[in-house]
C-alpha positions as CSV (number, residue, x, y, z in Angstrom):
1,X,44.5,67.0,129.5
2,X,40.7,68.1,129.4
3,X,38.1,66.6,131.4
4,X,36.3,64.4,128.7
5,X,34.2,62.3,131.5
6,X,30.7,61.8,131.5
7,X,30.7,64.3,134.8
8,X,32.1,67.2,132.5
9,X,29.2,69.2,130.7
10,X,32.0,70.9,128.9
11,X,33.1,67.5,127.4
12,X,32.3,68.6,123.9
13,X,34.0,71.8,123.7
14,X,37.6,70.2,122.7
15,X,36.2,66.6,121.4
16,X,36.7,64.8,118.4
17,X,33.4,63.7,117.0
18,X,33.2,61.0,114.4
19,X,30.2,60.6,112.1
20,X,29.0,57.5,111.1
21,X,26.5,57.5,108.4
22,X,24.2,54.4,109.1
23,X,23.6,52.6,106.2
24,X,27.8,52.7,104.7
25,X,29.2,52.2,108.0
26,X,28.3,48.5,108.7
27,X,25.9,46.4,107.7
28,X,24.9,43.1,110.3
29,X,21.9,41.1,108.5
30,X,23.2,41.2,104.8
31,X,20.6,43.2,103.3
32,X,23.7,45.8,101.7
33,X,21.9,48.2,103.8
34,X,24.1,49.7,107.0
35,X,22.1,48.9,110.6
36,X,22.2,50.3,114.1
37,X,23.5,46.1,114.6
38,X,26.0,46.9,112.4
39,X,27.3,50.1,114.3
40,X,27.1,48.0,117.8
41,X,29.4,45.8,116.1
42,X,32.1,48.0,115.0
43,X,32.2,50.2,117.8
44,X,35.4,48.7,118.9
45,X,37.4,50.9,115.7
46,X,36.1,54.0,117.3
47,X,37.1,53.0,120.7
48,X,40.6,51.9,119.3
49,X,40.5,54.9,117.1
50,X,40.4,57.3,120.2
51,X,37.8,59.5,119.3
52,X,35.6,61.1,122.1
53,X,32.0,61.0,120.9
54,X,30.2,59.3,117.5
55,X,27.5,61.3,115.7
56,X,24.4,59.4,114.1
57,X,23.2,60.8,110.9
58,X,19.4,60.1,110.1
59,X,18.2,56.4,111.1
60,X,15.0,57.2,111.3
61,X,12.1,56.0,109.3
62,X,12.3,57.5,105.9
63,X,11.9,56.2,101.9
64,X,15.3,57.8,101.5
65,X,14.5,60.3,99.4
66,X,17.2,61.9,100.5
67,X,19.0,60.0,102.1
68,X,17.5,59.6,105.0
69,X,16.9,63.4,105.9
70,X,13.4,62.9,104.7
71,X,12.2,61.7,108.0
72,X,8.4,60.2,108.7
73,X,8.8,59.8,112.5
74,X,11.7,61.9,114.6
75,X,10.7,59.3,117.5
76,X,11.3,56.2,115.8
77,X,14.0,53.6,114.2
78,X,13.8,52.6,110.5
79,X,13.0,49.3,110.5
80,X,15.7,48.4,107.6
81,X,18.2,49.4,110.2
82,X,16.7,47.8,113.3
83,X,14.6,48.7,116.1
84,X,14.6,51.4,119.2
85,X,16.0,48.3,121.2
86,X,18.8,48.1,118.8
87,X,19.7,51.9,119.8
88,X,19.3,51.6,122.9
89,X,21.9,48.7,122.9
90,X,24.0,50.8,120.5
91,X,24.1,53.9,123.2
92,X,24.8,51.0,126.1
93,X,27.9,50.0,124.5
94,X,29.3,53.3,123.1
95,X,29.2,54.5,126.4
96,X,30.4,51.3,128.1
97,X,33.6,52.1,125.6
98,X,33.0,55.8,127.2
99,X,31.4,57.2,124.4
100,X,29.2,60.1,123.6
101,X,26.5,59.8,121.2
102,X,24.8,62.6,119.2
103,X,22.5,62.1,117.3
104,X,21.2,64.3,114.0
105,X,17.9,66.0,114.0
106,X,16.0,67.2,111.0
107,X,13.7,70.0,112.4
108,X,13.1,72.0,109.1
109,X,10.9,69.6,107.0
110,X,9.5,66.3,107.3
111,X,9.0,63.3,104.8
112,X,5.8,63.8,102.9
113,X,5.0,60.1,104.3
114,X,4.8,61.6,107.8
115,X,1.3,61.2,108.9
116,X,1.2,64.8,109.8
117,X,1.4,65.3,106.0
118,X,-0.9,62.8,105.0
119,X,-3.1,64.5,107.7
120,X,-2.4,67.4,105.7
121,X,-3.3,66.5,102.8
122,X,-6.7,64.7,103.3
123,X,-7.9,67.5,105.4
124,X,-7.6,70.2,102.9
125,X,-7.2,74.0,102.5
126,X,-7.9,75.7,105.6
127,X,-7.4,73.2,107.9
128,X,-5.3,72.4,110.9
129,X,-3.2,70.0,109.9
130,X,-2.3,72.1,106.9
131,X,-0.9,75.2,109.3
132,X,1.4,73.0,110.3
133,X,3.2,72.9,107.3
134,X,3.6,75.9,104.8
135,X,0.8,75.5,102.1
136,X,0.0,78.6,100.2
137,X,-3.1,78.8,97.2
138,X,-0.8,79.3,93.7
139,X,-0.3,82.8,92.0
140,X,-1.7,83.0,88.0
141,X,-5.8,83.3,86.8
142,X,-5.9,79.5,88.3
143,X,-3.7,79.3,90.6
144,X,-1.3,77.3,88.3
145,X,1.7,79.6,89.3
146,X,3.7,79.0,92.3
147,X,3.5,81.2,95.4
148,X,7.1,83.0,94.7
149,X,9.5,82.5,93.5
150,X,11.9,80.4,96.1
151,X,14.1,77.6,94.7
152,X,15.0,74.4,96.1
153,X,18.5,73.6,97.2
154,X,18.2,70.6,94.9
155,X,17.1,72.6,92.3
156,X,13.8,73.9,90.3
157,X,11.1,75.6,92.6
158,X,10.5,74.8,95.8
159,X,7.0,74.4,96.0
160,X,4.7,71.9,95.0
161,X,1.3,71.7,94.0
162,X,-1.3,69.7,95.4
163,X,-4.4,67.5,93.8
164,X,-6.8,70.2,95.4
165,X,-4.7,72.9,94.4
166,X,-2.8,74.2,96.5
167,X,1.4,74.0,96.9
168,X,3.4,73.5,100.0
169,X,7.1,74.3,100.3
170,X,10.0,72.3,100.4
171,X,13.5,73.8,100.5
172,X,14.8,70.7,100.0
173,X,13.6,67.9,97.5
174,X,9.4,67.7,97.0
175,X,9.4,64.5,99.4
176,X,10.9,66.6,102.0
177,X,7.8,69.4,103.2
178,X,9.0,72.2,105.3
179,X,7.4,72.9,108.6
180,X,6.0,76.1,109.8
181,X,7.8,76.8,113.1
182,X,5.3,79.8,113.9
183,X,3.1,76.6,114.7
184,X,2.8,75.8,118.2
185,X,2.3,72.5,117.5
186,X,5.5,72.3,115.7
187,X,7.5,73.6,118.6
188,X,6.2,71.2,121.4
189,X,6.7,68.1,119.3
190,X,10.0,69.1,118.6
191,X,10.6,69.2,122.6
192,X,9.0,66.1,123.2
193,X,11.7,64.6,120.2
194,X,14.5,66.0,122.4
195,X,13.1,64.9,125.4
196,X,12.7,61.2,124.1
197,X,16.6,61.0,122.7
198,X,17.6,62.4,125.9
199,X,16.1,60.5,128.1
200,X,17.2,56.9,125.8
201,X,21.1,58.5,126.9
202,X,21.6,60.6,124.0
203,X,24.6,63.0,125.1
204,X,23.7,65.6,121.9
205,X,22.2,66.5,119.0
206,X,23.5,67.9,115.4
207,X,20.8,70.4,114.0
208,X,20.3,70.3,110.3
209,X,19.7,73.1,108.4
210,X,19.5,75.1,111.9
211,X,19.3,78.0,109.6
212,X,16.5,77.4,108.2
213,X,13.4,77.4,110.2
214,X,12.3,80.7,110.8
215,X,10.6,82.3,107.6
216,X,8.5,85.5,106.8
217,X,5.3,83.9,105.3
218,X,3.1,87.4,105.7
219,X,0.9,87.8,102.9
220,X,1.9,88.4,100.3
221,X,5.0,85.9,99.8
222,X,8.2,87.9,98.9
223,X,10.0,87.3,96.0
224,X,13.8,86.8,95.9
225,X,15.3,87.6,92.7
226,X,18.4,87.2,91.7
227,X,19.9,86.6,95.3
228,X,20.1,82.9,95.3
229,X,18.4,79.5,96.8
230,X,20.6,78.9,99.1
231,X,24.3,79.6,100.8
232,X,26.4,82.4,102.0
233,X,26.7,84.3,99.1
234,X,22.6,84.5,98.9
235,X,22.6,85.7,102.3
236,X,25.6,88.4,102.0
237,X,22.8,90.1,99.3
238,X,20.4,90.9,101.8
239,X,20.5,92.9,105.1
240,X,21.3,90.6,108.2
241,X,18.7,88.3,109.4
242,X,16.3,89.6,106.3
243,X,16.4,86.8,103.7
244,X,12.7,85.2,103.6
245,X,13.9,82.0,104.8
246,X,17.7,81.5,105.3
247,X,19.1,82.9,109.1
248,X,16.1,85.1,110.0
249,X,16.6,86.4,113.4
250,X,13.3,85.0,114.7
251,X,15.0,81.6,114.6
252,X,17.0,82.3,117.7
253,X,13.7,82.3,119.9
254,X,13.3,78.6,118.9
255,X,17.1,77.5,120.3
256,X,16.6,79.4,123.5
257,X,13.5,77.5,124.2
258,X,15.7,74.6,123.3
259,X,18.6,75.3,125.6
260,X,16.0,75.1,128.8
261,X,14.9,71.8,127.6
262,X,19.0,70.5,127.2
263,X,20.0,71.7,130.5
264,X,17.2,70.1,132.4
265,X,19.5,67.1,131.6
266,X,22.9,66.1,133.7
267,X,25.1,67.0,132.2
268,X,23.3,69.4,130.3
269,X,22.5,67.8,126.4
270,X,24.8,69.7,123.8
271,X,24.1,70.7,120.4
272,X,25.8,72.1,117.4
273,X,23.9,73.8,114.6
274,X,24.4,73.0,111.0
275,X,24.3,76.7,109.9
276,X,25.6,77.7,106.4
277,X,26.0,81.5,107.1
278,X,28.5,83.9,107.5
279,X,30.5,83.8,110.7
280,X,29.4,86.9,112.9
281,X,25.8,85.4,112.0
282,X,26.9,81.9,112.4
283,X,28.4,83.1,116.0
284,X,24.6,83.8,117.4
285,X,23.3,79.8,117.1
286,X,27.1,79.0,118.8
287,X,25.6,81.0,121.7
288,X,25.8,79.2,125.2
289,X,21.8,80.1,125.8
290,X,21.3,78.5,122.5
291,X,22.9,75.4,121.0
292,X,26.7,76.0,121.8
293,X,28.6,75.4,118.9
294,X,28.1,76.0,115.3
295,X,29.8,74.3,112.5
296,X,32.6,76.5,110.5
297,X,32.1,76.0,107.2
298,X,34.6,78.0,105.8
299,X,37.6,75.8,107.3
300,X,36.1,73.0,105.8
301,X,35.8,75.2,101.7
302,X,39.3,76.7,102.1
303,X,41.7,76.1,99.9
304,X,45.1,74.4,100.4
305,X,46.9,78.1,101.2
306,X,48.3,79.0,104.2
307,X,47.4,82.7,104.1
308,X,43.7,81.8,103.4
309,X,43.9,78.7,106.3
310,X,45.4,81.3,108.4
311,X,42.9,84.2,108.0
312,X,39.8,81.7,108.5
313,X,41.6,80.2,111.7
314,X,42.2,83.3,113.0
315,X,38.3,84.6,112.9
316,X,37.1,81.3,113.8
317,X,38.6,81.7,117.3
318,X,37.8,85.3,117.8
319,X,34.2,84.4,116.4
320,X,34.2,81.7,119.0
321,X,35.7,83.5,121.8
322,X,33.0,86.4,121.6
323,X,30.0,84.3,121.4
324,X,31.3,81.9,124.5
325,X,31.5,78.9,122.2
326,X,34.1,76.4,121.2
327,X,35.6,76.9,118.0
328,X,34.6,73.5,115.2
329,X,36.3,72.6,112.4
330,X,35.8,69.8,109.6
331,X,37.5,68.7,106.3
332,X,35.3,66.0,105.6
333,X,31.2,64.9,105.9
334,X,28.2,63.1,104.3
335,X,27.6,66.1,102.0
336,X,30.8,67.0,100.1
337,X,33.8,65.8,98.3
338,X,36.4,63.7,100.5
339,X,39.1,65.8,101.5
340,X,41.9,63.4,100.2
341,X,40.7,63.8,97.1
342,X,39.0,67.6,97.5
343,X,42.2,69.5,98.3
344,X,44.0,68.0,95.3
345,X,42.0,70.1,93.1
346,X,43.6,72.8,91.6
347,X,41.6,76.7,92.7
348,X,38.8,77.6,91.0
349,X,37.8,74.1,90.3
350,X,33.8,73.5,90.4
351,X,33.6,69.6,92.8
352,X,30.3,68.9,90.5
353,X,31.8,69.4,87.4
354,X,34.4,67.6,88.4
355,X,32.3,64.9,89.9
356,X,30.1,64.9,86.5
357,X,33.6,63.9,84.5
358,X,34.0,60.8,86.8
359,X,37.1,62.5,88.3
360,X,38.7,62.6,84.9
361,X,38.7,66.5,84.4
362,X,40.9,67.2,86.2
363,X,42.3,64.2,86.8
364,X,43.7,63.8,90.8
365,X,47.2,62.1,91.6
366,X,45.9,59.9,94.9
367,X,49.4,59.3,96.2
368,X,49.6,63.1,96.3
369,X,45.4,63.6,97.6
370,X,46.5,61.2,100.5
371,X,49.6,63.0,101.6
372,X,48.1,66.3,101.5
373,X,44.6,64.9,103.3
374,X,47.1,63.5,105.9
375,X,48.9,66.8,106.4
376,X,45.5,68.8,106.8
377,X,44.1,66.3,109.1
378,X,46.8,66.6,111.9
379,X,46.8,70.3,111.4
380,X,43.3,69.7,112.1
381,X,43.9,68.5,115.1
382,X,46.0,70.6,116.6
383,X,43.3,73.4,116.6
384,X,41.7,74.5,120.0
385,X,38.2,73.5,119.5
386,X,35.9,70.3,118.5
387,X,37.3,68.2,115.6
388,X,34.7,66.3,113.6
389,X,35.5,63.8,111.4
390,X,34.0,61.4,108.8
391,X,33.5,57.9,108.5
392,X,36.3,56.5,106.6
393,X,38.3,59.7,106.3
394,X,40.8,57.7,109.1
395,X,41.6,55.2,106.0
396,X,42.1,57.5,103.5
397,X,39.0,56.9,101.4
398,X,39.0,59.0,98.6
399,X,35.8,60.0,96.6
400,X,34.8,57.5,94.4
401,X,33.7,59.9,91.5
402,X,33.4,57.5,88.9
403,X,29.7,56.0,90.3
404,X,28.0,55.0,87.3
405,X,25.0,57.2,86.8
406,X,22.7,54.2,86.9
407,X,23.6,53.4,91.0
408,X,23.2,57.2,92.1
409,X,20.7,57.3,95.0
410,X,20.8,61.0,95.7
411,X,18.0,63.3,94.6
412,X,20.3,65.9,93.1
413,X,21.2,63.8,90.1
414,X,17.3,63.4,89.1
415,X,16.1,67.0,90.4
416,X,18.9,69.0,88.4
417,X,18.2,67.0,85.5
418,X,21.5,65.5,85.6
419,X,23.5,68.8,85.4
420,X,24.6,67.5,89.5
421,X,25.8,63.7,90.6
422,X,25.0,64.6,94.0
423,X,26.9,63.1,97.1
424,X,26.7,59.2,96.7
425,X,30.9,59.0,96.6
426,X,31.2,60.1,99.9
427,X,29.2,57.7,101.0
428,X,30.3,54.4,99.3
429,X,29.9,51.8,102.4
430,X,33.4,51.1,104.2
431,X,36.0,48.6,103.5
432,X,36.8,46.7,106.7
433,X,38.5,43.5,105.2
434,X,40.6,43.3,102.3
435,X,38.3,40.6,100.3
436,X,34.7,39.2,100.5
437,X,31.6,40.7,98.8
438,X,31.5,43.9,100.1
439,X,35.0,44.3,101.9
440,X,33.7,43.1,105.4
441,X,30.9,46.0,105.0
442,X,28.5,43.0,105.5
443,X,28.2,39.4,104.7
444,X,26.4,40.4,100.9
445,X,27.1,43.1,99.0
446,X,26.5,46.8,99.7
447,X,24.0,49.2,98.7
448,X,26.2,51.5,96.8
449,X,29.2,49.7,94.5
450,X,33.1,50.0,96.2
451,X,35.5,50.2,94.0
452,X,38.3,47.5,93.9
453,X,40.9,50.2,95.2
454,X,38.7,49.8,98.4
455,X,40.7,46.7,99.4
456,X,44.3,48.7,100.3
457,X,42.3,50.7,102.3
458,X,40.4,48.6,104.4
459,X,41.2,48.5,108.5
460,X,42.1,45.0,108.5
461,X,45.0,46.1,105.9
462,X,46.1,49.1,107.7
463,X,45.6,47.9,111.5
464,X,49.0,47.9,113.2
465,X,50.5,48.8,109.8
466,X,53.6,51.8,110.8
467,X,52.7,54.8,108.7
468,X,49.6,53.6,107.7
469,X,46.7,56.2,107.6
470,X,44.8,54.3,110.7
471,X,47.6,54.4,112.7
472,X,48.0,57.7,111.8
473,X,45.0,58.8,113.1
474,X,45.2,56.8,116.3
475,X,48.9,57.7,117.4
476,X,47.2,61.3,116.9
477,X,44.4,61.4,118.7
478,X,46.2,59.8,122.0
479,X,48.8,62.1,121.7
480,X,46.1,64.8,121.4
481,X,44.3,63.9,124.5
482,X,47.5,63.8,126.6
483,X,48.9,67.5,125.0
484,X,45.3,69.0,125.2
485,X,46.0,72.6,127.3
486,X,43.0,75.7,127.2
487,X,41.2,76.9,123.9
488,X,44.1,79.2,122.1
489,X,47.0,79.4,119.8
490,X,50.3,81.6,119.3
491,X,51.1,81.8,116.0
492,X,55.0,82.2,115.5
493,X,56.1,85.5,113.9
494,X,58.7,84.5,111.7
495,X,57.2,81.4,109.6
496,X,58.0,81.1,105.7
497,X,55.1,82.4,103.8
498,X,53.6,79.0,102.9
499,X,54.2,77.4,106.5
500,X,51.4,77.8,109.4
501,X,53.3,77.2,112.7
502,X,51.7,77.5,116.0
503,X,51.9,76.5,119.7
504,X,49.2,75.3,121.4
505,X,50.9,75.3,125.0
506,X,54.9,74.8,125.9
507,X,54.9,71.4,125.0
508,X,52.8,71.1,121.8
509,X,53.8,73.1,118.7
510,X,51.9,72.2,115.3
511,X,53.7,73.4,111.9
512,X,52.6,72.5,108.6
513,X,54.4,73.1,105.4
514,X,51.6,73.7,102.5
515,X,54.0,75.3,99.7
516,X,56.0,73.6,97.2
517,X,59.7,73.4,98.5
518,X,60.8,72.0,101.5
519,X,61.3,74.2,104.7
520,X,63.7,74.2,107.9
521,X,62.4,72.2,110.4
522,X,62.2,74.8,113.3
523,X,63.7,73.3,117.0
524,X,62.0,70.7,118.8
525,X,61.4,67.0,119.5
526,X,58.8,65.0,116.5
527,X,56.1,63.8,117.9
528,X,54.2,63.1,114.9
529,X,54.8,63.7,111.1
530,X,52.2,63.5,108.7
531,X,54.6,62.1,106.4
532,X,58.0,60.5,106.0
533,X,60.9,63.3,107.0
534,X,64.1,63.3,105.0
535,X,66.7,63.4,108.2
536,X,68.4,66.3,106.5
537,X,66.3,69.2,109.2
538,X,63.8,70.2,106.0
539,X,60.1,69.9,106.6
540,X,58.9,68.4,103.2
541,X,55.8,69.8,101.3
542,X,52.2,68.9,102.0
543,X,53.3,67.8,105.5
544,X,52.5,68.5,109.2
545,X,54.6,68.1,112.1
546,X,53.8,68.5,115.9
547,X,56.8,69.2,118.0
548,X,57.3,68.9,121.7
């Protein structure tokens, strides 16, 4: 069993991390908004849950512009959500219950209600407060024209112009203005916000957009093209390291400085980058002088094939292996479709189009998402490596596609002109009772509508409940901590085509039947199914077994 005490610095390396995004988690005062209280409160579910650390998204002060990733102060609490005391009590009792907490930081842009910002924008072109952000005069006869030609990730340019004239750059939504990290400035107020979590008892931090910060901003600006805003397939249409602004190589400078400042700490503070690159590249921000682990995105977009699970399994580890890091993996988070529902999709399918037809177009059997979400979470889990998973994934949620557009928060659905609905059914607030106004979210109702399919799903009707998803989860995790054995695999060499079948160690072997017929059950005592098992030796479709 691995060493997950709070005398281990390695304790993240094989954890499973649960995210809890504030404001649907729990909400304590009845405002429909989620709170730090709220959190406190329910911290019990992750304790009996069995999970090793909790991740905070954004809770910081912010106008939610995006959802709380447009931060005004990276020191600070958001005062719908409580109070620096209210974390500090929040920290005291996860680790009482002897968890970790990690929290998310937002070093690429700020909100533009920051009052470096407003700084920025009172003291004009030229100034100081201005270099710390990227503001550039316009191309055109009067500077009408943006500087180049970069697009958002929401959508439509990313820059913005100014009353004086002038545009600054945002990556991200216009409320959101990126930062110039060849500041100084920039770089030792970023140490002093590690610095401050740290010494409140944060254990980690989650980077966003880690890839991000590092840009070539040399006169003149350098127009992309036709490569693309944003993701891997922008990046694969460049050299290495050579897009303006995604993955530059001067980024890594900034995450070494970092790495002195986390292991100053005892045990050192860990860190995992949210880096949407390719996995040699993503391999360098997993580096043990910089943050350690990077997520692996392509577990979580691959589809429900055995040969294509297999293949990005297989380079995860070696990736991991030759950096030094732990390998991650993910189905589920705050930015994409649930799994349940995700992997019922048939290949090829677009998740926003799909989203924009309430879930209609295709239509997805639930039953069927839940069994096959089941099956891919305890394959999962038997991986060597750091499991992260997602509020509400342990109940089954699926996505509620069928918002109506009138209730969607996200910026997506306004900035693409309603071509995207953005990511607001992930993050319906939780069901924790089967009745009341909001499910036991709160004692009002909730910020963003549940459906009334959120009742069967709700702890209170799963808790204790044999075969329920909950129990699931839990049986799974305390089995995992007790079978836990090093960092590798041995795939078996005589699988059916459609089956993934490994051993973790002599006494843990994890096979999962993703084809359509059912398939011998190879030797060995159940530990855990995924599903129901016939009792005639066959491993059913869309199910997971570990064997002792």
């Amino acid at each position: 069993m691995a060493d997950l005490s709070s005398r281990n610095p390695d304790w993240w390396r094989q954890a499973v991390i649960y995210q809890v995004y504030p404001r649907s988690f729990a909400d304590a005062d009845g405002d429909g908004l989620g709170d730090l209280k709220g959190i406190t409160q329910r911290l019990d579910h992750l304790g009996a849950l069995g999970v090793d650390a909790l991740w905070l998204s954004p809770f910081y002060p912010s106008e939610l512009a995006d959802g709380g990733y447009d931060v005004a102060d990276h020191r600070d609490v958001d005062p719908r959500l409580g109070s620096l005391d209210d974390f500090d009590a929040l920290v005291a009792e996860a680790h009482r219950l002897g968890l970790k907490v990690v929290v998310d930081l937002v070093p690429n842009h700020t909100s533009h209600q920051h009052p470096w910002f407003q700084e920025a924008l009172r003291a004009g072109p030229g100034s100081a407060a201005r270099e710390r952000y990227v503001f550039r005069p316009g191309r055109g006869t009067r500077g009408e024209l943006p500087p180049s030609d970069w697009q958002s990730v929401f959508g439509g340019s990313a820059w913005h112009r100014v009353a004086d004239g002038e545009w600054y750059l945002h990556l991200f939504a216009a409320q959101q203005p990126d930062l110039n990290w060849d500041n100084e400035e920039v770089r030792a107020d970023f140490r002093t916000t590690l610095r401050f979590w740290s010494d409140r008892g944060v254990d980690g931090f989650r980077v966003d957009v880690a890839h991000g910060l590092a840009k070539e901003l040399t006169e003149p600006l350098r127009d992309i093209g036709g490569i693309g805003a944003s993701g891997e397939t922008a990046l694969l249409r460049v050299p290495p390291g050579d897009h303006p602004y995604w993955d530059r190589d001067e980024v890594h400078e900034i995450y070494r400085d970092w790495r002195k400042v986390f292991d100053a700490y005892r045990p050192p503070r860990s860190a995992v980058a949210e880096a949407w690159v390719p996995g040699p590249r993503r391999a360098l921000y997993a580096r043990p002088d910089e943050l350690g682990q990077a997520f692996n995105f392509e577990y979580l977009e691959a589809g429900w094939s055995a040969e294509e699970l297999r293949r990005v399994i297989t380079e995860e580890l070696a990736t991991a292996r030759a950096a030094g890091a732990a390998a991650t993996w993910v189905l589920s988070n705050h930015d994409v479709v649930r799994h349940h529902s995700r992997l019922m999709l048939p290949p090829g399918t677009d998740p926003g189009a799909w989203l924009l037809s309430g879930g209609h177009a295709p239509a997805v059997d639930r039953e069927a998402g839940l069994r096959r979400g089941r099956a891919a979470t305890l394959l999962m889990l038997a991986l060597p490596g750091a499991s992260y998973l997602y509020q509400g994934e342990e109940l089954g949620l699926p996505e509620v596609a069928d918002l109506p557009t009138e209730v969607l928060q996200d910026p997506i659905w306004e900035q693409t002109g309603h071509v995207r609905k953005g990511r607001d059914g992930c993050r319906v607030p939780l069901p924790w009772t089967a009745d009341g106004a909001s499910y036991g979210f709160g004692p009002g109702g909730a910020w963003l509508p549940q459906p009334a399919g959120f009742a069967a799903y709700a702890v209170e009707a799963q808790s204790g409940v044999a075969g329920s998803t909950l129990e699931l989860y839990r049986t799974a995790l305390r089995l995992r901590r007790k079978l836990l054995d090093g960092e590798s695999l041995i795939w078996s060499t005589d699988s059916p085509e459609d089956v993934l079948d490994f051993s973790r160690c002599e006494a843990w072997r994890c096979v999962a039947n993703l084809g359509a017929a059912a398939v011998p059950m190879p030797p060995g005592e159940v530990l855990l199914s995924s599903g129901p098992l016939p009792g005639d030796g066959g491993l059913p479709p869309d199910t997971t077994v570990w064997l002792g």
